[in-house]
N, C-alpha and C positions, 0 to 999 in steps of 0.2 A: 321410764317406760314400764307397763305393766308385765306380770310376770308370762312370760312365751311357753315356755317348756317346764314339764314337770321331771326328766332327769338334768340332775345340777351338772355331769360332764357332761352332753348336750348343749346345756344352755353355757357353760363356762368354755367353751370351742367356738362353738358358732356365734353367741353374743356382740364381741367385738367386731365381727364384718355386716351384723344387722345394724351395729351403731355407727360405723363407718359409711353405711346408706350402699353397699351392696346393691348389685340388680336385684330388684326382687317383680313379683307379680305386678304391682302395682304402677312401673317401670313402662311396661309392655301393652298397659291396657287391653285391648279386643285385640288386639295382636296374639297374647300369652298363647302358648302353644303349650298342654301338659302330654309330654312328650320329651322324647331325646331323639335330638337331628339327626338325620343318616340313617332313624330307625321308625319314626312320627313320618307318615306322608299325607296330604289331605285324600277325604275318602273317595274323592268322586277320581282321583289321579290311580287309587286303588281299582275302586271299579273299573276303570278303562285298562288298569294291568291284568286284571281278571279276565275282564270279557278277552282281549288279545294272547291272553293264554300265555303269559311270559314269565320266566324265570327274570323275578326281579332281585330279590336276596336272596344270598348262602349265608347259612351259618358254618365257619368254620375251624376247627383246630389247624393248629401248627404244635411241635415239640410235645414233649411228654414228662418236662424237667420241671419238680416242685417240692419247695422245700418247706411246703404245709404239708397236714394232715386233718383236715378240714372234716369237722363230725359230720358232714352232711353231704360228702364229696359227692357228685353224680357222676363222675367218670372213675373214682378208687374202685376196683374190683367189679367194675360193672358186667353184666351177663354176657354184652355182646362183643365184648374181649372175651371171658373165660369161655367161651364153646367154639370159641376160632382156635385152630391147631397152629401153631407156632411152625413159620416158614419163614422164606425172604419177603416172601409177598406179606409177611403182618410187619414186616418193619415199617415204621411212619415212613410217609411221604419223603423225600429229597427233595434237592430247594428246585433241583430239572422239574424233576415231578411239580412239584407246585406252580412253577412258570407256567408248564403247560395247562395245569388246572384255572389258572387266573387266564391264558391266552381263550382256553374256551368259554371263561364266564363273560368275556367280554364279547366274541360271540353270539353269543342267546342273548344279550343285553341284560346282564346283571349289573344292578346300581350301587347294590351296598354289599359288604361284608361285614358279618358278626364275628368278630373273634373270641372264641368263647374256651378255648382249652387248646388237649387235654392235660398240658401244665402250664406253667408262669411265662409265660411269653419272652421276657428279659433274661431268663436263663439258661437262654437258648444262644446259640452263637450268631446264628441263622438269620434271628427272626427280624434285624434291622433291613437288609438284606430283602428279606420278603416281604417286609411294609412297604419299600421303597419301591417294589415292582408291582404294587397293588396302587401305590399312589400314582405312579410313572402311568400307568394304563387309566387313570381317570376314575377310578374306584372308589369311594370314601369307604371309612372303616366306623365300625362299634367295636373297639377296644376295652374290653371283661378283663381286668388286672388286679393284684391285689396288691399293688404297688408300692408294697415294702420294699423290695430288692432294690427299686430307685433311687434309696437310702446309703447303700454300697457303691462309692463313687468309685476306687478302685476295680470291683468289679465290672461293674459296670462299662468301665472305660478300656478294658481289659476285653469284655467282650465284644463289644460294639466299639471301639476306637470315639466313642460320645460319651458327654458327660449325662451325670442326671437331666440338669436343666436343658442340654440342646436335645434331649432326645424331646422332654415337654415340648419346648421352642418349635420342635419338628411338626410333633402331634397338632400345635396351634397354629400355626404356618397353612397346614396344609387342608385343615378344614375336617379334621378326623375327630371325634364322641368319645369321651374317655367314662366308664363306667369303674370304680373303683370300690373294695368287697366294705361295706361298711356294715355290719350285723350289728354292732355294738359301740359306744364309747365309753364302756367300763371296762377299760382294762383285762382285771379278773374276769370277766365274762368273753369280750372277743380271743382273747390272749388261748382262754380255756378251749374254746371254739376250733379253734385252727392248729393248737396246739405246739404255741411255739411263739416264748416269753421275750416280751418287747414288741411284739408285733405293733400293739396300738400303737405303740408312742412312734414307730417310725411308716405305717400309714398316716396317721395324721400329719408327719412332715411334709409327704406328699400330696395328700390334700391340700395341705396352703399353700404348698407352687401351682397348684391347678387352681383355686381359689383367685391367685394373686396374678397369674397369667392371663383370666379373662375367661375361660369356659364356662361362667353364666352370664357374658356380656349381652348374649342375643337369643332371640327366640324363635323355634326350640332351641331349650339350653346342650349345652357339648358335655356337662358333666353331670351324671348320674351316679348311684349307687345300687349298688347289688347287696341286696339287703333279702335274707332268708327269714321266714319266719318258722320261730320253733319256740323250747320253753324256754332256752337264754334269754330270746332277745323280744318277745312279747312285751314284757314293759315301755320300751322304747318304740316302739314300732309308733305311735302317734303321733311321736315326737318327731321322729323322722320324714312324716308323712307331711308334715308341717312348712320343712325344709324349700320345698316347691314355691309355696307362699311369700316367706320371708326373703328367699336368697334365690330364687330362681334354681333350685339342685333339685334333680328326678329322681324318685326311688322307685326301684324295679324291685317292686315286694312282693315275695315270691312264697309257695309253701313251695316243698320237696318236689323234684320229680320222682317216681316211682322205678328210680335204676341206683345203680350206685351203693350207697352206703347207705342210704335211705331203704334199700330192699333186704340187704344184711342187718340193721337193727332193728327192723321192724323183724324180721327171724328171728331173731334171737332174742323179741321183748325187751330191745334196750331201744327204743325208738325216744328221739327227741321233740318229735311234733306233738302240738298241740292238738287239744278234742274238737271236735267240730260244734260243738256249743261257742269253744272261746276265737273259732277261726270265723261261727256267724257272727259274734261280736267287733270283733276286728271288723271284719268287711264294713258292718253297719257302720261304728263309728266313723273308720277312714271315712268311707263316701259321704256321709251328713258331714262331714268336716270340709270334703270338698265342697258342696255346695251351700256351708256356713262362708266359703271364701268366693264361692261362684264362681269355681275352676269346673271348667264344663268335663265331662267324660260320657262317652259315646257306650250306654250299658256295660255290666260289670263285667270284669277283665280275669284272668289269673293274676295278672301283674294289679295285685290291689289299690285301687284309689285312679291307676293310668290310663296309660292305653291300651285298646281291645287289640287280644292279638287277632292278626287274620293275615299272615303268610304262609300256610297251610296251603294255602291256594296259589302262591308265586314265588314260593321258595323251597330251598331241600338243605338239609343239614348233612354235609360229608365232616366225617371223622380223620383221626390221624394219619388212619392207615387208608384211607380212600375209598371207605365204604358210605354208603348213603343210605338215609334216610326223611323220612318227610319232617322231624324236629326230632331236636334230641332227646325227647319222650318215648319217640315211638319206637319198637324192637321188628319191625317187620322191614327187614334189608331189602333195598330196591335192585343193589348191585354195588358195582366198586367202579371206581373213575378208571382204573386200572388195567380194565377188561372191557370198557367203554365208555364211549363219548359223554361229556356232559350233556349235551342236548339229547344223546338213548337213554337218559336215565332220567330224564325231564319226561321226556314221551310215553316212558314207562309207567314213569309215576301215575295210576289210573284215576289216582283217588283225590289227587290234585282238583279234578273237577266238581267232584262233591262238594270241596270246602271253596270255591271257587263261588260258588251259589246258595250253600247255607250257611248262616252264621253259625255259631260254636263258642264255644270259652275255651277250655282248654280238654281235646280228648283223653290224652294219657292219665289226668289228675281226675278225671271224671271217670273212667275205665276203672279207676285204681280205687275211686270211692275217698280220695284225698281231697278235694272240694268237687262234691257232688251237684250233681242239678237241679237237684230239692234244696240245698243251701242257695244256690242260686235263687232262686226264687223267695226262699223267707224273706231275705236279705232284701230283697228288689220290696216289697210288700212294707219295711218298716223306713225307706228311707224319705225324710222327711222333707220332699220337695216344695 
């Protein structure tokens, strides 16, 4: 077979499941979905969430427990924790509090949930517990993990009374998108990244239970990647982007959002992102890439090479502590689940209707001048349809 990938731990990983004959795109034909289920809908099922004005997805955290330190964190130190005064009311949610939070999404007819923070999910005691009552209520999940800790079988079994594997077994059983942190496969590089040695070697364990369990047997595929782009991981990101093709696996490639740790190095001139010369370069080659494999995408995205976001218009992102906002970009609090309903904080949300009826890329990274709407556009001008 000719040579796939220009980094050698890339191609010395993933190799043996492309030669194994893996689902890949080719599998799926006109079917391939670029996309991740539970989070891909088709756009005319969009449009008809839009015009009915429905809260279809939350983005949401659970626990605040992690045992990274992640150079790009968007939740370490972010603003709209430090200008909240410390009370009972900023403690995170309780798992009552949660029930009640998921009894209202199902209410408003919410379909999917993101779980996206604000720490590691599995080191939480809880959070088995609150998977089970999201699935119990008919809910699919996007599960955002960086799935080292599933390496800790004693811990894990400790916390949750499940092993590594039946917790997977769970996740595949029940129709749940596993997103797992993959920036890197050089070791020295991710390891540097999160800060915190052995990391690769025991993500990659768990990727080949997800691998091996079937989350790219069908399309949309159930396992993605959360892949940052910055100056580590720049060399790879191609290569990554590739993954969709050969092995049916989604990368959610992302630059910074403008909160976080991402607002503290850029203060301090110790910023890890890329110039916007080499993030118009990225864009161009991903997308020529995509349609050198004639994986369709619906104009350019944040999530580079995927899909266009556009829940802006039928979702709201609540935090730990039960405050809302329309994504976790945005710093303009709508309210708190806490002091009211989820459907008053649906209603509230004014601006839902603006993105509801214009398309957009991403405002916060456009606001912040982190991929602007002038790159936008070069980008769109050199790809080679």
């Amino acid at each position: 077979m000719d040579k796939i990938f220009e980094n050698p731990e890339i191609e010395e990983f993933f190799m043996p499941y492309i030669e194994r004959s893996f689902p890949s795109q080719k599998d799926f034909g006109d079917n391939f979905v670029n996309g991740v289920k539970n989070w891909w809908f088709p756009s005319e099922e969009i449009n008809q969430v839009c015009s009915e004005d429905v809260l279809w997805i939350l983005d949401l955290e659970f626990g605040i427990k992690c045992g990274l330190k992640c150079q790009y964190c968007f939740r370490y130190d972010d603003n709209r924790d430090n200008n909240i005064k410390p009370s009972k009311q900023r403690n995170p949610l309780s798992l009552s509090e949660w029930h009640n939070l998921i009894d209202q999404a199902c209410e408003c007819g919410v379909k999917t949930v993101k779980l996206i923070g604000a720490g590691e999910f599995f080191e939480d005691s809880n959070f088995m517990s609150a998977l089970r009552y999201l699935t119990d209520k008919g809910i699919k999940v996007v599960l955002f993990t960086s799935g080292y800790v599933l390496t800790d079988e004693e811990k894990i079994k400790r916390l949750h009374g499940m092993s590594p594997d039946e917790i997977i077994d769970y996740l595949y059983i029940n129709g749940h998108s596993v997103f797992i942190k993959a920036d890197s496969f050089k070791p020295a590089v991710m390891d540097k990244i999160v800060q915190t040695p052995d990391f690769t070697e025991r993500r990659n364990i768990i990727l080949a239970k997800l691998l091996e369990k079937g989350f790219t047997k069908e399309t949309p595929t159930r396992l993605g990647f959360e892949v940052q782009v910055n100056v580590y991981t720049l060399p790879e990101l191609r290569d990554l982007d590739k993954l969709k093709h050969y092995l049916n696996i989604y990368s959610d490639m992302v630059t910074s959002m403008p909160c976080g740790v991402y607002n503290i190095r850029k203060e301090r001139g110790e910023s890890i992102d890329i110039t916007l010369d080499q993030k118009s370069k990225l864009y161009e080659d991903v997308y020529n890439q995509n349609i050198r494999f004639d994986i369709s995408f619906n104009g350019l995205s944040p999530f580079i090479g995927g899909l266009r976001c556009t829940q802006l218009g039928y979702g709201l992102y609540i935090n730990v502590v039960g405050d809302a906002y329309a994504c976790p970009g945005c710093f303009d609090k709508i309210g708190n689940i806490r002091e009211s309903k989820l459907k008053e904080l649906w209603e509230s949300h004014l601006q839902r209707k603006k993105y509801q009826n214009e398309r957009y890329i991403c405002p916060p990274r456009e606001n912040a001048d982190i991929t602007p709407t002038r790159m936008y556009k070069t980008v769109q001008t050199k790809l080679r349809r």
